[in-house]
C-alpha positions in Angstrom: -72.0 -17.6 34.2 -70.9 -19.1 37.4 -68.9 -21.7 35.1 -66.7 -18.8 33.5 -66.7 -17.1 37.2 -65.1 -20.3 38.6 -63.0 -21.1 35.8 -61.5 -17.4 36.3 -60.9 -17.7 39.8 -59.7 -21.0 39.5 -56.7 -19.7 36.9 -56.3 -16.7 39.2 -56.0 -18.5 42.5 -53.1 -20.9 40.9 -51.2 -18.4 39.5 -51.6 -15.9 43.0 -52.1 -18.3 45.8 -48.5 -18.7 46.7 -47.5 -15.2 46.0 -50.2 -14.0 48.3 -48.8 -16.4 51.4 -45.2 -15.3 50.9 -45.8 -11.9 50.4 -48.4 -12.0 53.7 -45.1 -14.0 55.5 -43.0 -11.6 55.3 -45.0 -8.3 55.5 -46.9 -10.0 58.7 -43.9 -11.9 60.0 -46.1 -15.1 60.9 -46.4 -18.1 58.3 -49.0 -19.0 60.7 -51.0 -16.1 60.3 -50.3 -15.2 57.1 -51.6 -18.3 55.7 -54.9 -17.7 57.2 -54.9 -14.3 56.0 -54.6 -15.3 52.3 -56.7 -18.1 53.1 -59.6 -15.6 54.3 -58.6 -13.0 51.0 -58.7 -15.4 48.6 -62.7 -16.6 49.9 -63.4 -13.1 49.8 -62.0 -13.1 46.4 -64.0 -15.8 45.3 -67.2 -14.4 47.2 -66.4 -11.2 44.9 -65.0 -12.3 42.1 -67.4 -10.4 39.2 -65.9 -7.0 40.7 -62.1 -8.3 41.8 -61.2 -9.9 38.7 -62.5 -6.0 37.3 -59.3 -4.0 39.5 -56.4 -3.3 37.9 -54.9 -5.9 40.6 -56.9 -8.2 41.8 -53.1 -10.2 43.6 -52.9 -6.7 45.0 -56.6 -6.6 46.4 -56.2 -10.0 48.1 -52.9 -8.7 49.4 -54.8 -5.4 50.7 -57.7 -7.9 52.3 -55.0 -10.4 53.7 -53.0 -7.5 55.5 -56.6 -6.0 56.8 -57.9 -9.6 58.1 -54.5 -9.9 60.1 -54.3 -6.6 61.4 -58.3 -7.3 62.8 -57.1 -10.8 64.2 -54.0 -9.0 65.6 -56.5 -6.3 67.4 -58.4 -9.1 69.0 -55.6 -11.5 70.1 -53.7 -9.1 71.0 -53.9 -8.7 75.0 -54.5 -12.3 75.0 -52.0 -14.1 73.8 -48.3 -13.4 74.2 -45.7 -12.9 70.9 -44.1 -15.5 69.6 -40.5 -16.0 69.6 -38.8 -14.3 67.7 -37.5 -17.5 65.6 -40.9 -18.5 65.0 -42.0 -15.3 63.4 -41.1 -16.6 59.3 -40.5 -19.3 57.6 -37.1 -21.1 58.2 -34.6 -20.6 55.3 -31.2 -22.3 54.9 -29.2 -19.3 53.9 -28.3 -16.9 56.9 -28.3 -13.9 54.3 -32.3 -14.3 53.9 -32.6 -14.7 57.4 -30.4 -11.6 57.9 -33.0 -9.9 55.2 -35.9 -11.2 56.6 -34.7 -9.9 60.3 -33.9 -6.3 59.1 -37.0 -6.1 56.8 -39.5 -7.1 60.4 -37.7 -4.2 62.5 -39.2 -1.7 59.6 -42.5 -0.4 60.8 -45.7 -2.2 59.2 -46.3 0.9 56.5 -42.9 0.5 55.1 -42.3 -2.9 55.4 -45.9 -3.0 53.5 -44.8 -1.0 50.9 -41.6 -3.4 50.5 -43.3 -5.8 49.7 -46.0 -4.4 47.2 -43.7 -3.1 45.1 -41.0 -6.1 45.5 -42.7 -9.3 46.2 -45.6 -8.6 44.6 -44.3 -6.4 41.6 -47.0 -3.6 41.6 -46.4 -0.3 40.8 -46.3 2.6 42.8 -49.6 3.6 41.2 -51.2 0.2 42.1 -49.1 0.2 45.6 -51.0 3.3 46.3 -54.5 2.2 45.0 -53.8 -1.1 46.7 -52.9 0.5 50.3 -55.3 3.7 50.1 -52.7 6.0 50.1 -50.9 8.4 48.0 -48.5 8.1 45.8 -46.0 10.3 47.2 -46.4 8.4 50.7 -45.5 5.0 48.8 -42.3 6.7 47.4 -41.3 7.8 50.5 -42.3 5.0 52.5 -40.3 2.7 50.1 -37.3 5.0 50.0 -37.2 5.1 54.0 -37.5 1.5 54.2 -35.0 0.8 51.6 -32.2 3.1 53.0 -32.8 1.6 56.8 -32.8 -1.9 55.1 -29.3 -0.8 54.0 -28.3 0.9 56.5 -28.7 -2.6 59.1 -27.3 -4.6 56.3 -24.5 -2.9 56.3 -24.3 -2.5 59.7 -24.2 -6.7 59.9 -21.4 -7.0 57.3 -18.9 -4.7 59.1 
């Protein structure tokens, strides 16, 4: 059994690896940090795996374990070490419109910008968002519908 167990991960960490660290970048803000955080979801994924590879999104449950790891690291670290600079908080990017993105999506609070990035990075549903996050259904629509009109709104507000 461990065979198939490893063989199962091993397809399911090369298809979700990446996805996982981008999607952590951007809902945590730190490549730093995020990469550690799907680093530390994906051995509890492995540690796991006979009931993970069971939920209806297993990408979704690393996600979920990813954002929980960094928000306990975050916790502890937080009084001790100061913030980085802004510019430091994601990846570089050539085009200044991603950046632009990028900047407007970090000034959404943490439950929205979470929800962003379920449903659009990651591609889950709003039922699996909601399974995903532990919340309901209705606070994922209107967490994603909040998020999506201020992302506009400061879009906008750049381009005019």
């Amino acid at each position: 059994m461990t065979g198939r167990r490893t063989t199962d991960f091993e397809a399911f960490y090369r298809s979700e690896a990446d996805r996982l660290y981008r999607a952590l970048a951007v809902a945590l803000g730190n490549p730093q940090l995020a990469r550690e955080a799907a680093d530390e979801a994906m051995a509890r994924a492995y540690a796991r795996w006979s009931q993970v590879r069971d939920h209806d999104s297993p990408g979704g449950w690393t996600f979920r374990v990813g954002m929980n790891w960094a928000t306990s690291w975050w916790r502890k670290v937080r009084r001790e070490r100061p913030l980085p600079a802004a510019d430091d908080l994601h990846p570089a990017r050539e085009d200044p419109g991603h950046q632009q993105a990028i900047a407007a999506l970090h000034h959404l609070p943490l439950p929205q910008r979470t929800v962003i990035v379920c449903r659009v990075l990651l591609d889950l549903s709003t039922v699996e968002t909601a399974a995903v996050l532990g919340i309901a259904e209705g606070t994922v629509k209107s967490r994603m519908a909040r998020g999506l009109a201020e992302l506009r709104r400061t879009l906008g507000e750049e381009h005019t």
